[in-house]
C-alpha positions as CSV (number, residue, x, y, z in Angstrom):
1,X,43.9,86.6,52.1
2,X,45.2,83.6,53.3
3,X,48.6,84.6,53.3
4,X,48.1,87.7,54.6
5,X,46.6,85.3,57.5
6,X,49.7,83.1,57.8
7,X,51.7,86.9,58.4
8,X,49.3,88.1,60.7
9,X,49.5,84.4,62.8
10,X,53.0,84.3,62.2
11,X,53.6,88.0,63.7
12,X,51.3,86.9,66.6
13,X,53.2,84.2,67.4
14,X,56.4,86.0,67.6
15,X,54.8,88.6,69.7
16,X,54.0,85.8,71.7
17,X,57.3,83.8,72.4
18,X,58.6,87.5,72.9
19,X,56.6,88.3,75.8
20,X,57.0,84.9,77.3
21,X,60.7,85.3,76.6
22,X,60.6,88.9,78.6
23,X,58.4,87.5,81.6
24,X,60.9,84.5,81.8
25,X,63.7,87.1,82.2
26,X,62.0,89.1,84.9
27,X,61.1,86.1,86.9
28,X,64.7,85.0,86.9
29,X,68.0,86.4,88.3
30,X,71.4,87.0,87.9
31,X,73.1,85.7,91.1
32,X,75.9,88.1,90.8
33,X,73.3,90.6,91.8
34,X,72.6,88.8,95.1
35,X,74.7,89.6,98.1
36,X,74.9,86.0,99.3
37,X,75.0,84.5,95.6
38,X,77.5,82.4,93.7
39,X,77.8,82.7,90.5
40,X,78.3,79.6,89.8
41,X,75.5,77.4,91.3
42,X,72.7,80.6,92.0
43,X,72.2,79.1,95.2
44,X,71.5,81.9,97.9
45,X,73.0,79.5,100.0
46,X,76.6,79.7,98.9
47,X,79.1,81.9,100.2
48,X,81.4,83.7,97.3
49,X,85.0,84.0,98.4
50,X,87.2,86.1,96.4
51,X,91.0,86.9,96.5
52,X,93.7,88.9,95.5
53,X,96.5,87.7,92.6
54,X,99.0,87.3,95.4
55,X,100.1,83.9,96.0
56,X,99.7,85.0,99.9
57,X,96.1,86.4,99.6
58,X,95.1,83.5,97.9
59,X,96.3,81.0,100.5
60,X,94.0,83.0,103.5
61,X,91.0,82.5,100.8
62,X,91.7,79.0,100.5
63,X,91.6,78.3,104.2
64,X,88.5,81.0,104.6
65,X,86.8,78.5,101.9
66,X,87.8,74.9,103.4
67,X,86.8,76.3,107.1
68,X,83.4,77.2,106.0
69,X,82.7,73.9,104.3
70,X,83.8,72.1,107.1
71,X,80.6,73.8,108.6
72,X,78.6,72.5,105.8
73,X,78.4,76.2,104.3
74,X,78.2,76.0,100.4
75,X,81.4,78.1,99.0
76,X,82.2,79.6,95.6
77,X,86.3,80.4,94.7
78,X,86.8,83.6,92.9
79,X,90.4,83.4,93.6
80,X,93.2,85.2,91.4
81,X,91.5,88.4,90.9
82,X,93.6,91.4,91.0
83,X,93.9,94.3,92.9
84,X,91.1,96.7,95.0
85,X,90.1,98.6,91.7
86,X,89.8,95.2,90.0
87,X,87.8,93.6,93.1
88,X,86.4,96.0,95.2
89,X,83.3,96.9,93.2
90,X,82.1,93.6,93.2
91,X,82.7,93.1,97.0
92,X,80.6,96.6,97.7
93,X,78.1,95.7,95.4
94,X,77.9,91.7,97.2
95,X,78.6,89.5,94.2
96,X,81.7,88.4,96.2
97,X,80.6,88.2,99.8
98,X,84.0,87.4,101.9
99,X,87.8,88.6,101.3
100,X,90.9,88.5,103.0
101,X,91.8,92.4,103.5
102,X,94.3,93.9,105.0
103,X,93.4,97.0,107.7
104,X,95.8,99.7,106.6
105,X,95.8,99.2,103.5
106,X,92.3,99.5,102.9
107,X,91.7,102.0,105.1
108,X,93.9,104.1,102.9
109,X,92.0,103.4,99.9
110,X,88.5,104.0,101.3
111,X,90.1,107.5,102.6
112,X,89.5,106.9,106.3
113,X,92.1,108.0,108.8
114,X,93.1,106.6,112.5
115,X,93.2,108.7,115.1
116,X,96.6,106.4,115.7
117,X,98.6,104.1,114.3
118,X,97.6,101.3,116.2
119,X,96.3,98.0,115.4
120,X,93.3,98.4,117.6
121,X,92.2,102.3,116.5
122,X,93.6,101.1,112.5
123,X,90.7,98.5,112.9
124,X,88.1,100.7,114.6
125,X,88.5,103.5,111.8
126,X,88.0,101.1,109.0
127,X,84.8,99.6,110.1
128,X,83.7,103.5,110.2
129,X,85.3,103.6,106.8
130,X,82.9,100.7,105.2
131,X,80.7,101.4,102.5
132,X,76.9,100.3,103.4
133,X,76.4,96.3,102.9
134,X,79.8,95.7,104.5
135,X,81.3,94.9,107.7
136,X,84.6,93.5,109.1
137,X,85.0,90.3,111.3
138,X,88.0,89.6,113.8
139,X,91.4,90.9,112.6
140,X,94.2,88.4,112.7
141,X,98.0,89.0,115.0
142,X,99.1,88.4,111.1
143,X,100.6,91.3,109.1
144,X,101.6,91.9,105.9
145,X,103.1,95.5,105.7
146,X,106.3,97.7,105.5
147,X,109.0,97.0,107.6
148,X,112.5,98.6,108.5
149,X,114.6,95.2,108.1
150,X,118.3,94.7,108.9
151,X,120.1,91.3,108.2
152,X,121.0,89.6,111.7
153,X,124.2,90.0,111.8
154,X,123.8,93.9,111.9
155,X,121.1,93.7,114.4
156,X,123.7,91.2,116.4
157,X,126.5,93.9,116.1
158,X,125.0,96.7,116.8
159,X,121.9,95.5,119.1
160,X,119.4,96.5,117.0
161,X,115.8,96.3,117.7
162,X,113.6,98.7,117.4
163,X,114.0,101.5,114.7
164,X,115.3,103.8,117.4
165,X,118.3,101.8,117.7
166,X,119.3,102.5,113.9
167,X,121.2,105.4,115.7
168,X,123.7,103.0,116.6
169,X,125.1,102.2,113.4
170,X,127.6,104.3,112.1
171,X,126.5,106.6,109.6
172,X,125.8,107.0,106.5
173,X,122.5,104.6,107.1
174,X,120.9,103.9,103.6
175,X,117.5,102.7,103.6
176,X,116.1,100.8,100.2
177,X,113.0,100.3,98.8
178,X,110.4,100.7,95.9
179,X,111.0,104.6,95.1
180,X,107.5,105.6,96.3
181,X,108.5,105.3,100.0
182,X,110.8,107.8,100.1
183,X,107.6,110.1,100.0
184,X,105.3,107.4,102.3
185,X,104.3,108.7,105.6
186,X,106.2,106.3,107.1
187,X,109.5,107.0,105.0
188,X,112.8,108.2,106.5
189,X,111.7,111.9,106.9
190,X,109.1,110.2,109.5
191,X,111.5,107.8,110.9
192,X,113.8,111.0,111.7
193,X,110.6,112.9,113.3
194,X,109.5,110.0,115.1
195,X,112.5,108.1,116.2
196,X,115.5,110.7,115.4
197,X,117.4,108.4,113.4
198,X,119.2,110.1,110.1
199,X,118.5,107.7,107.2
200,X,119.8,108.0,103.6
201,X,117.6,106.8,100.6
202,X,118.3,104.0,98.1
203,X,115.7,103.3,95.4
204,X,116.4,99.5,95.0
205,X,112.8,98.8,93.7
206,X,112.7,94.7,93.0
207,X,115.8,94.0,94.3
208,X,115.9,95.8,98.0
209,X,116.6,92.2,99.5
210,X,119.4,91.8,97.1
211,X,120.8,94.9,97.8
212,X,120.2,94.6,101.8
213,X,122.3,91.1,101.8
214,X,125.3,92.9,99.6
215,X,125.4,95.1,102.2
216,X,124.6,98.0,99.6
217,X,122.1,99.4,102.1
218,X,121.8,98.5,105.8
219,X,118.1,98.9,106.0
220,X,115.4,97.9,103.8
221,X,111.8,97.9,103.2
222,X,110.1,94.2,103.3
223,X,106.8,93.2,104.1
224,X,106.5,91.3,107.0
225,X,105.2,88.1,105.3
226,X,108.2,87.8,102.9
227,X,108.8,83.9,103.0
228,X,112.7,85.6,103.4
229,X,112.0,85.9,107.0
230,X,111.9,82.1,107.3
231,X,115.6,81.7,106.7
232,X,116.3,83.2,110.3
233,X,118.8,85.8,108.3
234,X,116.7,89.1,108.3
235,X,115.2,91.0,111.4
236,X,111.9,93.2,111.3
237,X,113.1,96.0,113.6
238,X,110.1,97.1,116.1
239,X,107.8,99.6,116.1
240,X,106.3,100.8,119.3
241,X,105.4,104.2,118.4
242,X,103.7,102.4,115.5
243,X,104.7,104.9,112.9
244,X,104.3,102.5,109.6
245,X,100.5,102.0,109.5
246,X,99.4,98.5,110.3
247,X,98.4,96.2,108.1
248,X,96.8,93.1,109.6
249,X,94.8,90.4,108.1
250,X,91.2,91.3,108.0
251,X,87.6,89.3,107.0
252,X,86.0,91.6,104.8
253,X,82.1,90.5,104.7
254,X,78.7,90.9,103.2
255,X,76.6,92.5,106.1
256,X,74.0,90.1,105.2
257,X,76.1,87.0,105.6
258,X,78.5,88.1,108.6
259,X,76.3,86.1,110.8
260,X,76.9,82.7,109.1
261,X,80.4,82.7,108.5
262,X,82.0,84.9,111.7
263,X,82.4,82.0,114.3
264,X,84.6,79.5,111.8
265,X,86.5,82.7,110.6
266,X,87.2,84.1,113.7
267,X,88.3,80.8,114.6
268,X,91.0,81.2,112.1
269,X,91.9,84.7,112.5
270,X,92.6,83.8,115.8
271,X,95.2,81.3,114.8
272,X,96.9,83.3,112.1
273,X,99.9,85.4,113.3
274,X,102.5,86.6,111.2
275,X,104.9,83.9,111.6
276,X,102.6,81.6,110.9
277,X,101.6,83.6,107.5
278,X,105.7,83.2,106.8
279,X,105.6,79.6,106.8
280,X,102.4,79.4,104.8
281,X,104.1,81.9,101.8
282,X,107.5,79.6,102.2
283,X,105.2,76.5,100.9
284,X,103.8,78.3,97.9
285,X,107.1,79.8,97.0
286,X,109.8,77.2,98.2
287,X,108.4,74.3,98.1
288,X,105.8,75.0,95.1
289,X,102.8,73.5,96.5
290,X,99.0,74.6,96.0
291,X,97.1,76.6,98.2
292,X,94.4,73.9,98.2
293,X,97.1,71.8,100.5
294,X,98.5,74.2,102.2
295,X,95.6,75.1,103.8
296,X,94.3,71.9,104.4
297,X,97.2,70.8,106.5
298,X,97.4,74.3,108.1
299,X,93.5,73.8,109.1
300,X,94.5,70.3,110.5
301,X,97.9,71.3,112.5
302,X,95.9,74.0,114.0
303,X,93.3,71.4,115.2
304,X,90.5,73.6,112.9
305,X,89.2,70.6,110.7
């Protein structure tokens, strides 16, 4: 009897610190499941910023993180992720609630589609495009996204600049890129519907910019924040019938927090143009230094800390 007491006191007991263990579960949460949660500290207070692995990408979070604590606005880094299928659930679903997009880019991959291919109507289809819980603040003058490039001393010879004026050079023109732009909508098949320019192709993949400076090709396919622009050597030809999709730099937000962060991110999308963007990617690359510093003193020059 008396053991079969200790058992039945025993078996209480663990019924006991089970239940209390279950309750204790319930009560508490799992930030990550919080819109405006960090993972990190659990405070609903903090603000979790994610980014892309793109040295770039990473740089925009960084001064999206240091511009909201200069407001006193708790921030969590979730920096070096990946790409969208690696992020983008976790930005729909508000465990990260701010990321440095890109308008044309994601607008593809939510499936939307501009009634044109300008900035302004890029922009307005993609807040359409938004799952619920999200919304976009200000898009940045700064791109990062396919260009028709010639070196300066073809656009100097033949007085090249737009891609309209790729007529001028004397045929055959050979365009290279990654293979998969032959087929983009913006390839040279458009370029000759849109602009009447006959364009060969080249599939230089990884080294188009090699291959552009040989003189292999005489066009090529780099995005527009390539640190390569720096060195004054390349030209991004221009684009008024906008036919390559823009890509600006865009605030991706929780709904929820939009309010709270907008004015000191709007504040910085308003300084960030593309040339600007250049000269940010030449510090990561060139002169190897973090994005910690880089956006500190970028913050500071632009009189935003």
């Amino acid at each position: 009897m008396f053991t079969a007491r200790i058992t039945r006191i025993a078996t209480t007991a663990v019924a006991v610190v089970a239940t209390a263990l279950a309750l204790s579960a319930c009560s508490s949460s799992n930030p990550l499941d919080k819109p405006t949660a960090s993972s990190g500290s659990g405070s609903s207070d903090t603000v979790v910023i994610g980014s892309q692995a793109y040295y770039s990408n990473e740089i925009i979070a960084e001064i999206y993180a240091q511009a909201l604590e200069k407001d006193g606005v708790k921030v969590d880094r979730k920096f070096n992720i990946g790409q969208r299928d690696a992020y983008m659930p976790d930005v729909k679903s508000g465990a990260i609630n701010l990321f440095p997009e890109y308008t044309g880019n994601l607008l593809e991959y939510l499936g939307g589609k501009a009634d044109t291919n300008s900035p302004d109507d890029v922009y307005a289809a993609l807040k359409k495009a938004l799952p619920s819980g999200l919304a976009v603040l200000d898009y940045a003058k700064a791109a990062d996204q396919d260009t028709y490039t010639v070196t300066k001393a073809n656009a100097d010879k033949y007085k090249l600049e737009s891609i309209a004026d790729l007529s001028k050079v004397p045929a055959p023109v050979t365009v290279g890129a990654a293979p998969e732009f032959e087929k983009r909508p913006y390839g040279p098949a458009a370029a000759k519907s849109l602009y009447g320019v006959d364009l060969a192709f080249s599939a230089t993949g990884q080294t188009t910019l090699e291959a552009l400076k040989a003189g292999t090709v005489q066009v090529a396919d780099i995005y527009s924040a390539d640190p390569a622009f720096a060195s004054g050597d390349l030209v991004a030809l221009k684009d008024p019938k906008n036919l390559i999709l823009p890509s600006n730099v865009v605030p991706i937000v929780s709904a929820n927090v939009a309010d709270k962060v907008s004015k000191a991110i709007n504040a910085v999308s308003a300084k960030l143009s593309t040339e600007e963007l250049v000269k940010l990617n030449v510090q990561s690359t060139a002169d190897k230094k973090q994005p910690a510093d880089i956006a500190k003193a970028w913050l500071k020059e632009q009189g935003l800390s």
